[in-house]
N, CA, C and O of each residue as an XYZ file, in Angstrom:
396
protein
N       0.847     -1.161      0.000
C       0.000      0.000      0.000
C       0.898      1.231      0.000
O       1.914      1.306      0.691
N       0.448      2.231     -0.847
C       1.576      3.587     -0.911
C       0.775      4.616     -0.081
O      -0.394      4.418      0.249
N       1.432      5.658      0.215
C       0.483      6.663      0.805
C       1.003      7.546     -0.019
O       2.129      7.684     -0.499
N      -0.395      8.360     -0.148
C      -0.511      9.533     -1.135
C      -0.266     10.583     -0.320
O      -1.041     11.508     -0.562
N       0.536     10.823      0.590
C       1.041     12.160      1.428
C       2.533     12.183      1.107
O       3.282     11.211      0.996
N       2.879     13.740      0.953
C       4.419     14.575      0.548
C       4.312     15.167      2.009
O       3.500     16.086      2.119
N       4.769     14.918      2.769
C       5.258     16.332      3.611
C       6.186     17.495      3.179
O       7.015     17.146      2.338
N       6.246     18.860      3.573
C       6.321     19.732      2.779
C       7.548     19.863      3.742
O       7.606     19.417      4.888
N       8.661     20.658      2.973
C      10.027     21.500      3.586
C      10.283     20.360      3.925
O      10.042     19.269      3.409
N      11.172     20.891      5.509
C      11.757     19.717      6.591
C      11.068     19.090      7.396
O      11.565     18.729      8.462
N       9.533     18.765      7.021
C       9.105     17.668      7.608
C       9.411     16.341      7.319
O       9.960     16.011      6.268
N       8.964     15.273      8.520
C       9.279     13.668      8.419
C       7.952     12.845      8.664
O       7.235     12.959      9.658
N       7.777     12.136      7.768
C       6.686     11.418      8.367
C       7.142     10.328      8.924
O       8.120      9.824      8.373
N       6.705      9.795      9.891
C       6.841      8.650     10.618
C       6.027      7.709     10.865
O       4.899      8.103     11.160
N       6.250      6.104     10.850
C       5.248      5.366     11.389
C       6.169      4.477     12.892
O       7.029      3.616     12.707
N       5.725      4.947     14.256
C       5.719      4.677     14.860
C       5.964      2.974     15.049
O       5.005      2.309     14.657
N       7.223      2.128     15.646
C       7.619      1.108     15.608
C       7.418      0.528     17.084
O       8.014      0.836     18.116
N       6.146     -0.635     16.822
C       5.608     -1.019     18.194
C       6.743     -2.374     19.040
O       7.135     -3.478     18.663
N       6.928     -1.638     20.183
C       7.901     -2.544     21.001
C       7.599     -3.924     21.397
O       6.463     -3.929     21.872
N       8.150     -5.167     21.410
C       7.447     -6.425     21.361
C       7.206     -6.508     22.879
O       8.048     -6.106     23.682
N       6.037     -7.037     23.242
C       5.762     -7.373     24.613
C       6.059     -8.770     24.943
O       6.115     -9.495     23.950
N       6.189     -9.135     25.659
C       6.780    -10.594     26.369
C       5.318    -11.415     26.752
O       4.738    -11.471     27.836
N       4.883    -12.148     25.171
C       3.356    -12.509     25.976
C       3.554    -14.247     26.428
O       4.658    -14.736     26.187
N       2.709    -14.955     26.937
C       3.221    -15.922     27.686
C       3.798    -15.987     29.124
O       3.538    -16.823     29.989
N       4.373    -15.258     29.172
C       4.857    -15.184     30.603
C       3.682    -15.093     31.412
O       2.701    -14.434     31.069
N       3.778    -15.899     32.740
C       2.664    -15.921     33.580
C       3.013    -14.944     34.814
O       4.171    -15.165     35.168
N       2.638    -14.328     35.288
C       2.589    -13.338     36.327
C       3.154    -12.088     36.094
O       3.569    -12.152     34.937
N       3.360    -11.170     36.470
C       3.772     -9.853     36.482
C       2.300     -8.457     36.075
O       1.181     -8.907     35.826
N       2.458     -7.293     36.065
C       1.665     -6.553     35.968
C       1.152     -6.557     34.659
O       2.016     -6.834     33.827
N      -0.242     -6.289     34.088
C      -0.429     -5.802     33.068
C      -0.843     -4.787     32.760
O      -2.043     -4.915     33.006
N      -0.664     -3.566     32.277
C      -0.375     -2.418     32.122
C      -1.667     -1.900     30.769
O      -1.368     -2.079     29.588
N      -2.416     -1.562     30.978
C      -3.482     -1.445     29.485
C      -2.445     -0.266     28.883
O      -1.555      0.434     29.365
N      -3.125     -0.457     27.419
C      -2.899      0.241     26.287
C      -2.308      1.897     26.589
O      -1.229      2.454     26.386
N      -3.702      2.352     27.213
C      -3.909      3.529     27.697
C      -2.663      3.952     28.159
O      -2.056      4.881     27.627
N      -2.212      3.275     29.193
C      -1.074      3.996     29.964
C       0.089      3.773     29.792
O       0.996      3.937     30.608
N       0.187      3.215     28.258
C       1.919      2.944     28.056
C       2.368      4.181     27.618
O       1.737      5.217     27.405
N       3.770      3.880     27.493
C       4.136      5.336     26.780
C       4.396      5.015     25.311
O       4.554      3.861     24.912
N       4.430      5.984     24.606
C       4.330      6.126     23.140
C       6.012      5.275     23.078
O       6.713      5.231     24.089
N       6.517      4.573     21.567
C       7.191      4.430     21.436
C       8.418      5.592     20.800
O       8.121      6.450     19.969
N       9.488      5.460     21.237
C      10.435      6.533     20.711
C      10.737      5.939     19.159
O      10.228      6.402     18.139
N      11.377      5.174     19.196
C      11.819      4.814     17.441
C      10.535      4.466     16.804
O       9.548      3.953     17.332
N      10.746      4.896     15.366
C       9.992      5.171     14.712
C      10.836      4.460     13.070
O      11.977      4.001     13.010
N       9.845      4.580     11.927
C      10.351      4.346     10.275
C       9.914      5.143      9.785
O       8.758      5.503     10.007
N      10.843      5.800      8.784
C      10.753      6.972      8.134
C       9.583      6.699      6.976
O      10.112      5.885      6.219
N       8.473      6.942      6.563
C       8.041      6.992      6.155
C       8.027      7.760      4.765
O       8.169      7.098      3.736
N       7.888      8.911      4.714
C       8.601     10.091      3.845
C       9.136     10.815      4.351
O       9.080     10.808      5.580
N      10.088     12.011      3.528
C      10.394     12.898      3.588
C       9.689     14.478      2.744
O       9.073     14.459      1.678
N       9.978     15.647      3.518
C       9.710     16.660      2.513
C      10.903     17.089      1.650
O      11.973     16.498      1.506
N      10.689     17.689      1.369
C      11.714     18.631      0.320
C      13.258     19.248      0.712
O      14.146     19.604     -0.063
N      13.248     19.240      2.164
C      14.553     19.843      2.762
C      14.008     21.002      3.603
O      12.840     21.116      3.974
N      15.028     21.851      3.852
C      14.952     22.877      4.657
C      15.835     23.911      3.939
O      16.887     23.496      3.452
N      15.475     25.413      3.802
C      15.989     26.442      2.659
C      16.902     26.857      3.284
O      16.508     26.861      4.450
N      18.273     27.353      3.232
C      19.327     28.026      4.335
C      18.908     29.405      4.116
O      17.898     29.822      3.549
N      19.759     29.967      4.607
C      19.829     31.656      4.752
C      20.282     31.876      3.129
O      19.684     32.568      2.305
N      21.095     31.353      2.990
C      21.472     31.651      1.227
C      20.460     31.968     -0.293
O      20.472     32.678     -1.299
N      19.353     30.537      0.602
C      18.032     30.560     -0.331
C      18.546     28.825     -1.002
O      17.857     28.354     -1.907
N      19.723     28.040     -0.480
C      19.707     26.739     -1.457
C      19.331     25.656      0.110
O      19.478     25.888      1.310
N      18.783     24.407     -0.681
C      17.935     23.362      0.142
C      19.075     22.903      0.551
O      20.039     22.999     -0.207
N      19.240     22.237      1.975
C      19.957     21.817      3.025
C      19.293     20.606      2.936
O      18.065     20.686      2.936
N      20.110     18.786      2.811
C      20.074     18.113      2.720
C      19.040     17.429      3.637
O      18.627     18.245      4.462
N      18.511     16.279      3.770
C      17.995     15.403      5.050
C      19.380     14.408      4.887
O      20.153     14.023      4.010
N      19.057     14.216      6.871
C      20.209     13.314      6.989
C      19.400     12.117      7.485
O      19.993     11.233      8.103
N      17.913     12.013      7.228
C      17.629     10.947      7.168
C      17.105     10.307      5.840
O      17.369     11.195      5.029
N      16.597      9.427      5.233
C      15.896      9.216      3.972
C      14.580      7.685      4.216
O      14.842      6.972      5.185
N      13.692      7.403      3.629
C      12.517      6.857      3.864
C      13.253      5.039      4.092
O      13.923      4.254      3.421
N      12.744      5.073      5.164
C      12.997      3.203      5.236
C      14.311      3.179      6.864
O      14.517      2.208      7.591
N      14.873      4.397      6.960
C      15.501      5.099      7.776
C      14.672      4.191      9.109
O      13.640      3.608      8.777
N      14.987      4.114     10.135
C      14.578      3.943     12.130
C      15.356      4.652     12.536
O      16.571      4.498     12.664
N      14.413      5.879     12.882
C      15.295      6.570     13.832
C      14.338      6.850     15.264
O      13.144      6.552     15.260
N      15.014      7.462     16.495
C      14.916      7.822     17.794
C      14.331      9.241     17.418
O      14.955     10.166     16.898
N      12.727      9.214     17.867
C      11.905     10.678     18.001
C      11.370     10.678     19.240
O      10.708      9.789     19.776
N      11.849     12.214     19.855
C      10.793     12.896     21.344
C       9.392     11.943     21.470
O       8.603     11.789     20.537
N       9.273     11.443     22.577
C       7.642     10.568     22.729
C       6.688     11.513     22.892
O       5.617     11.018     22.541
N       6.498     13.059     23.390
C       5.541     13.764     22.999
C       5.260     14.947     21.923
O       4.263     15.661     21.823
N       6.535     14.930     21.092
C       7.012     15.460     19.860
C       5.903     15.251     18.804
O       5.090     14.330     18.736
N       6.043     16.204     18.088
C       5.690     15.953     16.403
C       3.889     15.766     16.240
O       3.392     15.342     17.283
N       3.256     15.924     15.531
C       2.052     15.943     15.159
C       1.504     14.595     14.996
O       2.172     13.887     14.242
N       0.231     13.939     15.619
C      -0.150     12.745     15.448
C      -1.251     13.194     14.182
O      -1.688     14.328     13.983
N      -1.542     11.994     13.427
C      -2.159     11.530     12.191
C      -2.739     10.491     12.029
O      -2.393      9.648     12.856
N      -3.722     10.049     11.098
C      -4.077      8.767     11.128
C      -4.608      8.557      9.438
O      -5.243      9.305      8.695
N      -4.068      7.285      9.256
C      -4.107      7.422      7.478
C      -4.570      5.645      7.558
O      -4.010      4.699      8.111
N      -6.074      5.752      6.581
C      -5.919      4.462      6.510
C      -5.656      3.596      7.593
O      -5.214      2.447      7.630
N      -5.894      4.113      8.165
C      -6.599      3.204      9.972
C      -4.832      2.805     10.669
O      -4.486      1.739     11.177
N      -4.291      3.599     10.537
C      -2.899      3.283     10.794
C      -2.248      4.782     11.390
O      -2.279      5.874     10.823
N      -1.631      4.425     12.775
C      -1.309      6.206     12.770
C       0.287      6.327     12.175
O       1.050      5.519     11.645
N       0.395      7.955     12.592
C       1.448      7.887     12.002
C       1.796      9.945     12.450
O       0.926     10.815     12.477
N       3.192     10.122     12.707
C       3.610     11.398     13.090
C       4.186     12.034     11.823
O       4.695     11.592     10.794
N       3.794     13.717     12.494
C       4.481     14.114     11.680
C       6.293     14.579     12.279
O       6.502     13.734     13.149
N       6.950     15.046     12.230
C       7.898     16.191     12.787
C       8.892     17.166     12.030
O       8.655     17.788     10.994
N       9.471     17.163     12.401
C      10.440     18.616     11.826
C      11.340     17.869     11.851
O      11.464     16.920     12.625
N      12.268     18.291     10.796
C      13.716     17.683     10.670
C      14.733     17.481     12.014
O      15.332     16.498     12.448
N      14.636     18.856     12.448
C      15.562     18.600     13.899
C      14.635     17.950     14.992
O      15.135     17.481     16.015
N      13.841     17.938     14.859
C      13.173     16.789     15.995
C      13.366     15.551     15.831
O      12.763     14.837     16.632
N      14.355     14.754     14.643
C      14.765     13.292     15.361
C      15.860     13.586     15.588
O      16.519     14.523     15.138
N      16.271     12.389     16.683
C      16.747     12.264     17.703
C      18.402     11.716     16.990
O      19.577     12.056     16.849
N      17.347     10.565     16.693
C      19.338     10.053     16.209
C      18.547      9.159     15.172
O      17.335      9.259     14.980
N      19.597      8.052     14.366
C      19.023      7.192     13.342
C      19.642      5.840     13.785
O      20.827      5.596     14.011
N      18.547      5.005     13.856
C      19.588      3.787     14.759
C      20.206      2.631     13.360
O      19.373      2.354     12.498
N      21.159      2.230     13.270
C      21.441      1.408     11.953
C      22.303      0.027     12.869
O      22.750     -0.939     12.251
């Protein structure tokens, strides 16, 4: 499935990368949905166009689509496409790129 969204300038789209839970195990707390925390790493989904310098020429991304990188957990704009969510953010709002 493709998505028909460009983010514009130095935005990133992201789809949020769900952390595996340990199921089977018998005892310990279970924690609902509600009160977990958002995951930090994320997959680059798209990119926009760059970011313009002071000069007026586009400043590279140092990430590119297919990318996992580390984003702020209350950062960036939530979305929902096709029953699937998904963030937006700003170029300097990821964190790092994990490889």
């Amino acid at each position: 499935m493709t998505l028909n969204v460009r983010p514009l300038g130095d935005r990133i789209l992201v789809e949020p990368v769900e952390e595996k839970e340990n199921k089977g195990k018998k005892g310990g707390i279970i924690i609902p949905d509600t009160a977990k925390e958002k995951p930090m790493e994320s997959m680059v989904v798209a990119v926009g166009t760059g970011k313009t310098g002071d000069d007026g020429k586009k400043i590279p991304f140092e990430v590119k689509k297919g990318d996992r990188v580390l984003v702020s957990k209350y950062g960036g704009t939530e979305i929902k496409l096709d029953g699937k969510e998904y963030r937006i953010f700003n170029g300097d709002e990821v964190l790092a790129v994990i490889e």
